[in-house]
MIGUDREN-306177 format. One record per residue (C-alpha): x, y, z; residue in three letters; residue number from 1. Coordinates in nm, 2 decimals. Example, Ala and Ser with C-alpha at 12.3 -4.5 7.8 and 13.67 -1.06 7.14 Angstrom:
// residues 2
        u        v        w   type   seq
     1.23    -0.45     0.78    ALA     1
     1.37    -0.11     0.71    SER     2
//
This chain:
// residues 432
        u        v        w   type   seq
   -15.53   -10.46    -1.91    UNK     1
   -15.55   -10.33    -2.25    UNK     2
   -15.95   -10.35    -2.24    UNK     3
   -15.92   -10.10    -1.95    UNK     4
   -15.71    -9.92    -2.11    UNK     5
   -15.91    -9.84    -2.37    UNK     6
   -16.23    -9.80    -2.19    UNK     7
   -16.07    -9.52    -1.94    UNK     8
   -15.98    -9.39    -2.28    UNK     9
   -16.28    -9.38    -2.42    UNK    10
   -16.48    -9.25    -2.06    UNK    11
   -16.20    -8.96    -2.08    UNK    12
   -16.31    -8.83    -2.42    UNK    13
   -16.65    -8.91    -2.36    UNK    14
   -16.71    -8.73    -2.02    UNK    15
   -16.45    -8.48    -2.14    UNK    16
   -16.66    -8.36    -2.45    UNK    17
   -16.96    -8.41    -2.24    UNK    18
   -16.90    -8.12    -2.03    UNK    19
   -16.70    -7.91    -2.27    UNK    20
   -17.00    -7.69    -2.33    UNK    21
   -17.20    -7.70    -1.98    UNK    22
   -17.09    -7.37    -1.91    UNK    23
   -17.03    -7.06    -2.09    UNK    24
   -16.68    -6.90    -2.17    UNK    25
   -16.62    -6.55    -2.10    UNK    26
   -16.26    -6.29    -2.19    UNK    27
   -16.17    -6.35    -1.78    UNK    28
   -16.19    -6.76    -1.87    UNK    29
   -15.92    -6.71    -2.12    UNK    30
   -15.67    -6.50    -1.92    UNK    31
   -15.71    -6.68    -1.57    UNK    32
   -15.64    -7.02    -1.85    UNK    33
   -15.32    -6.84    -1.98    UNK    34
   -15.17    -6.74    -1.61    UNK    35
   -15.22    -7.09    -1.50    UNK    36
   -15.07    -7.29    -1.80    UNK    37
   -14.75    -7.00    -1.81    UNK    38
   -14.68    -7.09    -1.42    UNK    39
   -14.81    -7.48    -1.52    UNK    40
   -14.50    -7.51    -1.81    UNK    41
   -14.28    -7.28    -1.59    UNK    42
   -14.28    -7.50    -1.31    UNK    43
   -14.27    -7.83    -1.54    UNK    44
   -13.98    -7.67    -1.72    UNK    45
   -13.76    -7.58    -1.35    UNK    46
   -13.85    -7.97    -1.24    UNK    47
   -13.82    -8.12    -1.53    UNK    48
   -13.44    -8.28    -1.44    UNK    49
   -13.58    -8.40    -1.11    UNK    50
   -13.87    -8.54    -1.23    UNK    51
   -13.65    -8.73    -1.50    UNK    52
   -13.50    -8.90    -1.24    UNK    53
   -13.82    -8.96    -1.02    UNK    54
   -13.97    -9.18    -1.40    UNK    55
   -13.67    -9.37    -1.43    UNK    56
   -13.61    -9.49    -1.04    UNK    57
   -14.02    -9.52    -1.02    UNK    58
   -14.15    -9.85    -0.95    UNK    59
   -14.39   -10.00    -1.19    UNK    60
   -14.52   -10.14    -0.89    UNK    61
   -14.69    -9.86    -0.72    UNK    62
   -14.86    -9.57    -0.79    UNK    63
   -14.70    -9.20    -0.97    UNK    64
   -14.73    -8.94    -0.72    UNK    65
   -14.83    -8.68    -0.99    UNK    66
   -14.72    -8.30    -0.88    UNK    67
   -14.90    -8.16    -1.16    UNK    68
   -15.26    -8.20    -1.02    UNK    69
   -15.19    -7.80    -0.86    UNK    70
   -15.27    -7.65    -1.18    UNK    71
   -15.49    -7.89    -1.34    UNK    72
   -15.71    -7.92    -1.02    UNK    73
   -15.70    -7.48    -0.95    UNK    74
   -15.85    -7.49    -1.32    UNK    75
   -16.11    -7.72    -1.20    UNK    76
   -16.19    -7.50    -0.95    UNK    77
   -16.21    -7.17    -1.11    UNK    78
   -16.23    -7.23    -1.52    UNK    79
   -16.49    -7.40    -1.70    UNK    80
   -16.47    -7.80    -1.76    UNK    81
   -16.37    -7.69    -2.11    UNK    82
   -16.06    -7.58    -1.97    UNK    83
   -15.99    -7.79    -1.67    UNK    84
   -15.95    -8.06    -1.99    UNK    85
   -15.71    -7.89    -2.13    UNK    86
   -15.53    -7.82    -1.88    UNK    87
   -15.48    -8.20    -1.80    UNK    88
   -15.39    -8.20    -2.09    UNK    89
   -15.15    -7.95    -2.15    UNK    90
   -14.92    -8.04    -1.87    UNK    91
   -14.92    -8.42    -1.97    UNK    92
   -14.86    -8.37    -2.32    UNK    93
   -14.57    -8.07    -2.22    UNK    94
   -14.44    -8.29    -1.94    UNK    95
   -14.41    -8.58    -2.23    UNK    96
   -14.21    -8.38    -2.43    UNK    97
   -14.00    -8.23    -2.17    UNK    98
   -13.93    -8.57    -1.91    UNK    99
   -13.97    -8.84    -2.15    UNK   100
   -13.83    -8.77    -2.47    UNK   101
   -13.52    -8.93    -2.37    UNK   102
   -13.67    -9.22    -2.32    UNK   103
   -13.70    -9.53    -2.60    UNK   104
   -14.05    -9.62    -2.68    UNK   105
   -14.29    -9.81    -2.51    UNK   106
   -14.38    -9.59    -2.26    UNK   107
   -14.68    -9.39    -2.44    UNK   108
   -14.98    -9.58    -2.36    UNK   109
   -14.87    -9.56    -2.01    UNK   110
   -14.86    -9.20    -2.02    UNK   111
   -15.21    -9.15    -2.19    UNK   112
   -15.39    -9.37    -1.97    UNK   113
   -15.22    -9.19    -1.65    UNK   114
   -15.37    -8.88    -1.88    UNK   115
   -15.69    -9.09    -1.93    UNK   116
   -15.71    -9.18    -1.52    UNK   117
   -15.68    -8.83    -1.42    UNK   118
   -15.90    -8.68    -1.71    UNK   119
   -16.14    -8.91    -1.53    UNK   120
   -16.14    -8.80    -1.22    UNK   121
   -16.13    -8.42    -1.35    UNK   122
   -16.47    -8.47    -1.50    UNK   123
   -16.60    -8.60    -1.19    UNK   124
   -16.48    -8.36    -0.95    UNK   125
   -16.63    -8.12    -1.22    UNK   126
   -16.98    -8.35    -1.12    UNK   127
   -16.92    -8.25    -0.74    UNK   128
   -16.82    -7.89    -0.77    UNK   129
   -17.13    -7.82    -1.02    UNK   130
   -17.37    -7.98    -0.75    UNK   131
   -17.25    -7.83    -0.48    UNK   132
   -17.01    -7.50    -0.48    UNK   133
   -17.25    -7.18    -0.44    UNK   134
   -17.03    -7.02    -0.73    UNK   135
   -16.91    -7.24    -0.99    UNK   136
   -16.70    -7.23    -1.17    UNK   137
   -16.49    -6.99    -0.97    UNK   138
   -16.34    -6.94    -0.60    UNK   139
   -16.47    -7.05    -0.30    UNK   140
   -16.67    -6.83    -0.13    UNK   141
   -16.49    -6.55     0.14    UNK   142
   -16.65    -6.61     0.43    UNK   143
   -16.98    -6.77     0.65    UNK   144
   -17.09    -7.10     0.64    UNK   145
   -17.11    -7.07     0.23    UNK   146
   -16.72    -7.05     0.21    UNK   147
   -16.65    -7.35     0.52    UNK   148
   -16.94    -7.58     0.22    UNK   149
   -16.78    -7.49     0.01    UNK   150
   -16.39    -7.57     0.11    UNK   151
   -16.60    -7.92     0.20    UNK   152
   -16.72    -7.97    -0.15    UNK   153
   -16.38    -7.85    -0.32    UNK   154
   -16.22    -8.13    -0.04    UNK   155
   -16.45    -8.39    -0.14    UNK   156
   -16.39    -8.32    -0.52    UNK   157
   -16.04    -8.34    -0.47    UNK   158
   -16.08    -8.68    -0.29    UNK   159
   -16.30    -8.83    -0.61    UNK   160
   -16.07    -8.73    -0.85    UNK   161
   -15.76    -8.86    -0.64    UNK   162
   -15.91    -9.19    -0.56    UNK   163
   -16.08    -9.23    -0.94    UNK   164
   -15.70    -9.20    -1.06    UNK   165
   -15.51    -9.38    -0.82    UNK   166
   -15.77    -9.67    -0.79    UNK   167
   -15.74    -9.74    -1.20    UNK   168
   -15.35    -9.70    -1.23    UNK   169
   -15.37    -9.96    -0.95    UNK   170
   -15.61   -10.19    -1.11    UNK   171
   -15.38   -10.20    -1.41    UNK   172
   -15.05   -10.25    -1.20    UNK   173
   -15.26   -10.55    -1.08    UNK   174
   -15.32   -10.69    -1.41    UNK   175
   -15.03   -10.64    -1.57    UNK   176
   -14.90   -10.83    -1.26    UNK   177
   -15.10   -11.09    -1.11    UNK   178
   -14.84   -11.22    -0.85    UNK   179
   -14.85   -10.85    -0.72    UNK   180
   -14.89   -10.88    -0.34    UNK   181
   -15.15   -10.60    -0.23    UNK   182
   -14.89   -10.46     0.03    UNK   183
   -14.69   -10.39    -0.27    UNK   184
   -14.95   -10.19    -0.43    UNK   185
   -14.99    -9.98    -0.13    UNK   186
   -14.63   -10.00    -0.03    UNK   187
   -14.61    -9.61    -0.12    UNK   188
   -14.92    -9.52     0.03    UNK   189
   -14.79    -9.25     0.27    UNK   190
   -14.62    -9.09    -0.05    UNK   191
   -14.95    -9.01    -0.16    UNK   192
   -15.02    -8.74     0.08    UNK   193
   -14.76    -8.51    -0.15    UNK   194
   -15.02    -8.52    -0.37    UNK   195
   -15.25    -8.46    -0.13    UNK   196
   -14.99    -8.12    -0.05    UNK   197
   -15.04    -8.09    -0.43    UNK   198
   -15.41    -8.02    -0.46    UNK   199
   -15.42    -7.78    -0.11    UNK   200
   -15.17    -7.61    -0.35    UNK   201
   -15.41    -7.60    -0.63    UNK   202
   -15.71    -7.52    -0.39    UNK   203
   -15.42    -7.22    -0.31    UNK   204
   -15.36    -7.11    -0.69    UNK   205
   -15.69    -7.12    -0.78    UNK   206
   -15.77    -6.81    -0.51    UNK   207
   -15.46    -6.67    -0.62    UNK   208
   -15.57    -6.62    -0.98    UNK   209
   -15.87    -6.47    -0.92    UNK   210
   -15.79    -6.25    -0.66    UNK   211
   -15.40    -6.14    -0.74    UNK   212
   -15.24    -6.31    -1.04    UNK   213
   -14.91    -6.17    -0.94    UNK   214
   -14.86    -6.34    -0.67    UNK   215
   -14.86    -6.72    -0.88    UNK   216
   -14.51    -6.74    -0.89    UNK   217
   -14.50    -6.81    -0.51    UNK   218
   -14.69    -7.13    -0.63    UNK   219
   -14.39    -7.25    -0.85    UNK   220
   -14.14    -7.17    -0.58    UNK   221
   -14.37    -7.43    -0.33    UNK   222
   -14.36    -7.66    -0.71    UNK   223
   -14.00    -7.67    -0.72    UNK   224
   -13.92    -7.69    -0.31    UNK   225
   -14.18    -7.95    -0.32    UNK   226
   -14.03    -8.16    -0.61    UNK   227
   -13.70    -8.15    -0.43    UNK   228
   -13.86    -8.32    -0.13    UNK   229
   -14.01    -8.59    -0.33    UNK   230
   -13.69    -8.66    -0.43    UNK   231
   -13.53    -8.70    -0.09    UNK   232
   -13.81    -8.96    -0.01    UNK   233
   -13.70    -9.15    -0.36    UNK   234
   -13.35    -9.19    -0.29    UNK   235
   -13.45    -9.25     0.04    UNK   236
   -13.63    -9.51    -0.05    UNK   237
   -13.36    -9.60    -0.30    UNK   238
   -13.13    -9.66    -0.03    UNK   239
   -13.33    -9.92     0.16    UNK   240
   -13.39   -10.18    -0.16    UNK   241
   -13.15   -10.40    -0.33    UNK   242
   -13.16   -10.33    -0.68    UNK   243
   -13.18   -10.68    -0.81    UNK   244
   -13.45   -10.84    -0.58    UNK   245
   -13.67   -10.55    -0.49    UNK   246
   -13.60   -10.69    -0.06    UNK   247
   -13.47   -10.49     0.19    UNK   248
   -13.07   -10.39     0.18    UNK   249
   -12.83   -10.55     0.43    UNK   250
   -12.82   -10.22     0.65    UNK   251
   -13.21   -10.09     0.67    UNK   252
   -13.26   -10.48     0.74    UNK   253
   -13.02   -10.49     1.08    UNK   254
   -13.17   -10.20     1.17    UNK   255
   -13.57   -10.33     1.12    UNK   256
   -13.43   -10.66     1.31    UNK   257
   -13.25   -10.45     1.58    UNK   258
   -13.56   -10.29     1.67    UNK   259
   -13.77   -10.63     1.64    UNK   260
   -13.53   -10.76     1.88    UNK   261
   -13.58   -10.46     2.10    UNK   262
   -13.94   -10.48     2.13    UNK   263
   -13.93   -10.88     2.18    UNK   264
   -13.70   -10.85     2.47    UNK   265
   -13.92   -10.55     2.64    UNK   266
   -14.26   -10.72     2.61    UNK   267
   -14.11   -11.11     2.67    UNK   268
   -14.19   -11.22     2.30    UNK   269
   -14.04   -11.48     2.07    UNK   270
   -13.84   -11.37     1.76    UNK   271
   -13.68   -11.56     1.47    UNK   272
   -13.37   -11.53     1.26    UNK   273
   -13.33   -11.73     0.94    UNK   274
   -13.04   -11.68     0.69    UNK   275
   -13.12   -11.88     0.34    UNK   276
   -12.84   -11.93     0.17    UNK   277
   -12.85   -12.08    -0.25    UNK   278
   -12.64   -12.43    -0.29    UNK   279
   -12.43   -12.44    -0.60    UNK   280
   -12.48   -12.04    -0.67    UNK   281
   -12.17   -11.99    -0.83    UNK   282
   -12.18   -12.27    -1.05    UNK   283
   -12.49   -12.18    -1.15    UNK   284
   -12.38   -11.80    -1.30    UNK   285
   -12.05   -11.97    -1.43    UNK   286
   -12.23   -12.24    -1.62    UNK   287
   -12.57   -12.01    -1.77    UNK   288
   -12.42   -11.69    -1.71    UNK   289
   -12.50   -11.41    -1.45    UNK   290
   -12.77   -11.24    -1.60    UNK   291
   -12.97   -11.61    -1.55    UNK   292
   -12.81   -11.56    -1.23    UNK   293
   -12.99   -11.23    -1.15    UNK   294
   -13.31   -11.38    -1.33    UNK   295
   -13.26   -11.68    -0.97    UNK   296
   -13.25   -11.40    -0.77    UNK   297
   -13.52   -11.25    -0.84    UNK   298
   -13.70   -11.56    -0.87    UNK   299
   -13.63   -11.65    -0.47    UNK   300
   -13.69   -11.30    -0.39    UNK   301
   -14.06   -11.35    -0.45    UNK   302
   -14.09   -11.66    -0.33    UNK   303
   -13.96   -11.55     0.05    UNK   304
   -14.23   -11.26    -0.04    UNK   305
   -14.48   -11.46    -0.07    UNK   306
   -14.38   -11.66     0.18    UNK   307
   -14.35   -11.43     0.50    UNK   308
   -14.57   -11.18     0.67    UNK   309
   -14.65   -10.82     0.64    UNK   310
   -14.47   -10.79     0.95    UNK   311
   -14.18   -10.99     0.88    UNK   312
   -13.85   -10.85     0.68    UNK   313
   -13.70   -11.01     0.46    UNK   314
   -13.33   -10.84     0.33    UNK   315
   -13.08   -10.97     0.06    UNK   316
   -12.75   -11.01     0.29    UNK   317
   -12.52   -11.04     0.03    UNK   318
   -12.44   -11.29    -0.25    UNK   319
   -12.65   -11.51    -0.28    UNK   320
   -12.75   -11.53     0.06    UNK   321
   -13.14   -11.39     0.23    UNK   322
   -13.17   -11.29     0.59    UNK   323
   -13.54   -11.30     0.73    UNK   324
   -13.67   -11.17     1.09    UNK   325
   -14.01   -11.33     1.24    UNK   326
   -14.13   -11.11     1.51    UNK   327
   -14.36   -11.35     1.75    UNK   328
   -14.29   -11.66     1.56    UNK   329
   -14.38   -11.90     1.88    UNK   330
   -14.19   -12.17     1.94    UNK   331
   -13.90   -12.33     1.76    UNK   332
   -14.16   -12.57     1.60    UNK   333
   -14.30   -12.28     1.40    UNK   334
   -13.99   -12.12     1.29    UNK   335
   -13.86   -12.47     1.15    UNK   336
   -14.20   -12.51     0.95    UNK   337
   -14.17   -12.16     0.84    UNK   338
   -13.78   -12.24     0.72    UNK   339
   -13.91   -12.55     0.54    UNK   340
   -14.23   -12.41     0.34    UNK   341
   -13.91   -12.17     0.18    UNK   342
   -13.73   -12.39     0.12    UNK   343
   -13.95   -12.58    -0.08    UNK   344
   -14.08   -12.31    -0.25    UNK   345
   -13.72   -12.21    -0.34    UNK   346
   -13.67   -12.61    -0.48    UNK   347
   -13.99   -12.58    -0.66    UNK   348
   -13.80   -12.25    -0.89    UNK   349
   -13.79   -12.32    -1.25    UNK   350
   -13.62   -12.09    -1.40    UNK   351
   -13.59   -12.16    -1.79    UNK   352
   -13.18   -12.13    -1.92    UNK   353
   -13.08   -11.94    -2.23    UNK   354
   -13.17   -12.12    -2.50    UNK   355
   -12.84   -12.19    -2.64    UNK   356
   -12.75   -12.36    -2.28    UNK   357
   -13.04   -12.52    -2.22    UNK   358
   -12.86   -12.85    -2.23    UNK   359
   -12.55   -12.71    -2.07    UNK   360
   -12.60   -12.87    -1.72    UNK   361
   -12.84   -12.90    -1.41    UNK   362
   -13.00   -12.57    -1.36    UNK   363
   -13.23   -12.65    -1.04    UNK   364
   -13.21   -12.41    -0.76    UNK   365
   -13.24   -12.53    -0.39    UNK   366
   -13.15   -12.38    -0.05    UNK   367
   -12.97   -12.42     0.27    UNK   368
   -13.13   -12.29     0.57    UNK   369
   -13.01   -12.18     0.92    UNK   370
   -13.20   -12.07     1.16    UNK   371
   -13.18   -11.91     1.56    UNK   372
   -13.47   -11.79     1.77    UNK   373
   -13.46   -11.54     2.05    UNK   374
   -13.50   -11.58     2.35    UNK   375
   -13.23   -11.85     2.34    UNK   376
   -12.92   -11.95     2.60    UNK   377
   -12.64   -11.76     2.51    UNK   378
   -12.81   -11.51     2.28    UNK   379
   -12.86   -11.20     2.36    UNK   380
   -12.82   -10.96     2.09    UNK   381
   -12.87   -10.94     1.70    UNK   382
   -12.51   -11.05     1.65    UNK   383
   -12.51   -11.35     1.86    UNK   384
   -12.83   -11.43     1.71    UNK   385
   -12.69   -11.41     1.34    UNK   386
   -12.38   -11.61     1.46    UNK   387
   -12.59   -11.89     1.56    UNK   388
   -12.78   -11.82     1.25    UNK   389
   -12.48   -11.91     1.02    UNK   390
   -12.33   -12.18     1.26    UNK   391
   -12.66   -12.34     1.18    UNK   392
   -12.63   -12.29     0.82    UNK   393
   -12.27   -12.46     0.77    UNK   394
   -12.41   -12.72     0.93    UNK   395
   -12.71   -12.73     0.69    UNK   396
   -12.47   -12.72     0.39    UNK   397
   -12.24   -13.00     0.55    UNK   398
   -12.53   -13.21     0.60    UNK   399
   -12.58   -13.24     0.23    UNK   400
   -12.76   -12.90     0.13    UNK   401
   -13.10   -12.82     0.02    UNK   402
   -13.22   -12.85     0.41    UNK   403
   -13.29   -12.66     0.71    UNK   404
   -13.10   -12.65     1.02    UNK   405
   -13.17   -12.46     1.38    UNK   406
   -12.95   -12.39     1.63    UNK   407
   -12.87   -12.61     1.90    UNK   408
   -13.14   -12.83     1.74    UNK   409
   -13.08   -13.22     1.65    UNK   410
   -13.11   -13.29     1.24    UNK   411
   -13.42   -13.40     1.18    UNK   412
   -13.45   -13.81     1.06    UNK   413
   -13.64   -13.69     0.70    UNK   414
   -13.33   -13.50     0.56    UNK   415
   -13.28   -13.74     0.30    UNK   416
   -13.65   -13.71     0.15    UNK   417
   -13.70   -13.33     0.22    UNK   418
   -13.38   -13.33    -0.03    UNK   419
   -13.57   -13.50    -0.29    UNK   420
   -13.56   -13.27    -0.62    UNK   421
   -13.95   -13.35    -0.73    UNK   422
   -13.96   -13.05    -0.99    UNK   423
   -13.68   -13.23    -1.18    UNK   424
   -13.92   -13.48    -1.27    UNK   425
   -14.19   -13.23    -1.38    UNK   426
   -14.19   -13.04    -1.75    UNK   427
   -14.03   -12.67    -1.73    UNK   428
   -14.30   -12.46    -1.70    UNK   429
   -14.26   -12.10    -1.99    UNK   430
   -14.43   -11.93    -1.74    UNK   431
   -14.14   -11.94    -1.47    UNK   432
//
C-alpha cells in the first residue's frame, strides 16, 4: 500500500507539472480561477460541520464520496490544466484545515493520496478534453452537433477521472485489508451517483462562469442542499449497522427477513433461519475484560461474513447472539451444513488475550446453533419461525454447547466429536 502510495504521488506531480504549461494563461484565466475558488472555500466553509461528521462516521471500508469535484472538475472544463491543479488543490488543502484539524494525526497520507487519486484523474480528463472538445479550455459549445460532442467528451472525461480516483482509493482499501470481501468495497456503490450529481454540477458552474458569474452562488446553495442529503443517507445508513460488528441491526434485519419470507411464500421457495448464539460469553468479558469481548465480536462477525451469501443477512440480535436468513437454502440438509461450516469457523477464532491475562483462563470461543426452515408445520410467520429458532438453540446449549440443532430434527450421533476444541491444540496465531 505504501508503494502505491507513493507512485500515485509521484504520477500526480509528474502529469500535473507536465501539463502546467500546455496552454497559455490569459487576465480572463485569472478571474474565472478567483470566482470559482471564492464559491469553492464558501461552500467548503457552510459544509464544513456536516462534512465533519460525514469523516468521522465514514467507513474505511468504502470509498469517499467527494462533493468537491464541482469546482475542481468546472476548472477542468473551462481554465487551463495549470489551474484545474490548483484548484484540486486548493479545496483539499482548505478542506484539511477546515474538517480535519480536529482530528489527531495519522490521517494525512490518507488525505494526500485521495489529493493524489483525484489529481490523477484531473490530468487525464485534461487528456480527453484537449483531444476532443472543439474549444478548450473553455465552455462547451452553444448549440449543433459541436455542443451535443462536446457534452459527450466533457461526460466521458468526467467518467475517466471518476473511475481513475475511485478505482485507486479502492485498490488501497484492498490492501490495507486483505480479508475485505469485494461486496464491501462496493457496498456504497449507489452513493456514488452524488458524485455523479457533483460533476453535472460542475459541468453547470463551469457555463455559469463564463457566461454570468453572478449567478455562482446558486451553485453553493445546490453544495449545501446537496451536503445535507448525503448526510441523510449516512445516518441512514448509520441506523441499519451495529456499531461493534459492522452486521445488520436487530430492526433493518426483521425487516430484510420479513420480506425474504414474503417472497418465499409467494413463489413456493425454501428459507432458513439460524440464530448463533456464543457459549460462555459472559465469562469470557468478566475474565479478559469487555473490550476483548468486543475484539470476539468482531472476530465472529467476519467469520458469518465470510461465511454466507451476498444474498443472505446476517444481523447482530443482541448480546452476544447473531441471527442469519438463507433465502432458497434447499432442504433441511443444506441449512444444517451451512449451520455447521459457522460453527466451526467460529471454534477455529483465536483471539489473542491482553497480555497481562494471557494466563488468566480458557479463552476459546465456540457456538451454539439453532436453526428453523420455512416452509415447515406449524410455521407460518417470521415469529414462529424465530421461536422454533431459539427452541432449537436451548436445546443446542442443553445438549452440551458448541453444536447445531434444527427444529423438530433428531441430534445428530457426531455431537460429541463436532465438540472437539482442535484449535486448542494448535499455537495462537499474532495474526488473529
Amino acid at each position: 500500500m505504501r508503494v502505491l502510495v507513493l507512485i500515485a504521488c509521484a504520477v500526480a506531480v509528474g502529469t500535473s507539472v507536465g501539463t502546467a504549461f500546455l496552454f497559455p494563461v490569459t487576465g480572463t484565466d485569472f478571474y474565472r480561477f478567483a470566482v470559482l475558488a471564492v464559491c469553492a472555500v464558501v461552500a467548503i466553509e457552510l459544509t464544513r460541520h456536516i462534512d465533519r461528521r460525514r469523516v468521522y462516521g465514514h467507513s474505511s471500508s468504502v470509498a469517499y464520496i467527494d462533493t468537491k469535484a464541482v469546482w475542481s472538475f468546472a476548472a477542468v472544463i473551462v481554465l487551463p490544466p495549470v489551474f484545474a491543479t490548483l484548484m484540486v488543490v486548493l479545496t483539499y488543502l482548505h478542506s484539511w484545515t477546515r474538517v480535519q484539524h480536529e482530528r489527531p494525526g495519522g490521517l494525512v497520507y490518507r488525505w494526500m493520496f485521495s489529493g493524489a487519486t483525484v489529481l490523477c484523474g484531473t490530468q487525464a480528463a485534461v487528456a480527453v478534453l484537449a483531444l476532443g472538445m472543439h474549444d478548450y479550455p473553455g465552455a462547451p459549445a452553444a448549440s449543433g452537433i459541436d455542443g451535443l460532442t462536446d457534452l459527450g467528451i466533457i461526460t466521458l472525461a468526467a467518467t475517466l477521472r471518476w473511475a481513475i480516483n475511485v478505482a485507486l482509493i479502492m485498490v488501497a482499501i484492498a490492501l490495507s485489508k486483505p480479508n475485505i470481501q469485494a461486496r464491501e468495497l462496493f457496498s456504497n456503490f449507489g452513493e456514488q451517483m452524488l458524485e455523479a450529481g457533483a460533476m453535472g454540477l460542475g459541468l453547470v458552474a463551469a457555463a455559469i462562469v463564463v457566461a454570468n458569474p453572478f449567478v455562482m452562488p446558486g451553485i453553493v446553495i445546490a453544495m449545501v442542499a446537496l451536503h445535507r442529503g448525503i448526510l441523510v443517507n449516512q445516518y441512514q445508513q448509520a441506523s441499519r449497522t451495529d456499531a461493534k460488528t459492522g452486521l445488520s441491526t436487530a430492526g433493518w434485519w426483521h425487516d430484510f427477513a420479513e420480506q425474504a419470507l414474503v417472497r418465499a411464500r409467494d413463489h413456493g421457495a425454501t428459507l432458513g433461519l439460524l440464530i448463533v448464539d456464543l457459549d460462555h460469553f459472559k465469562r469470557l468479558n468478566d475474565t479478559f475484560g469487555h473490550p476483548f469481548g468486543d475484539r470476539v465480536l468482531k472476530a465472529v462477525a467476519e467469520e458469518l461474513i465470510a461465511e454466507i451469501r451476498n444474498e443472505d443477512a446476517c444481523g447482530r440480535w443482541g448480546g452476544e447472539e447473531f441471527v442469519v436468513v438463507l433465502p432458497d437454502v434447499g432442504d433441511e440438509r443444506n441449512l444444517r451444513n451451512v449451520a455447521e461450516r459457522i460453527r466451526r469457523r467460529i471454534q477455529s477464532i483465536v483471539v489473542d488475550p491482553p497480555a497481562p491475562l494471557a494466563g488468566a483462563g480458557d479463552s476459546a470461543v465456540t457456538a451454539s446453533i439453532g436453526g428453523a426452515i420455512f416452509p415447515s408445520a406449524g410455521m407460518a410467520s417470521l415469529d414462529e419461525l424465530l421461536l422454533a429458532a431459539d427452541t432449537a438453540l436451548y436445546a443446542a446449549k442443553n445438549g452440551g454447547r458448541n453444536t447445531v440443532r434444527l427444529s423438530g430434527a433428531q441430534a445428530p450421533a457426531a455431537d460429541a466429536e463436532q465438540r472437539a476444541l482442535p484449535q486448542q491444540a494448535q499455537p495462537p496465531s499474532p495474526n488473529a
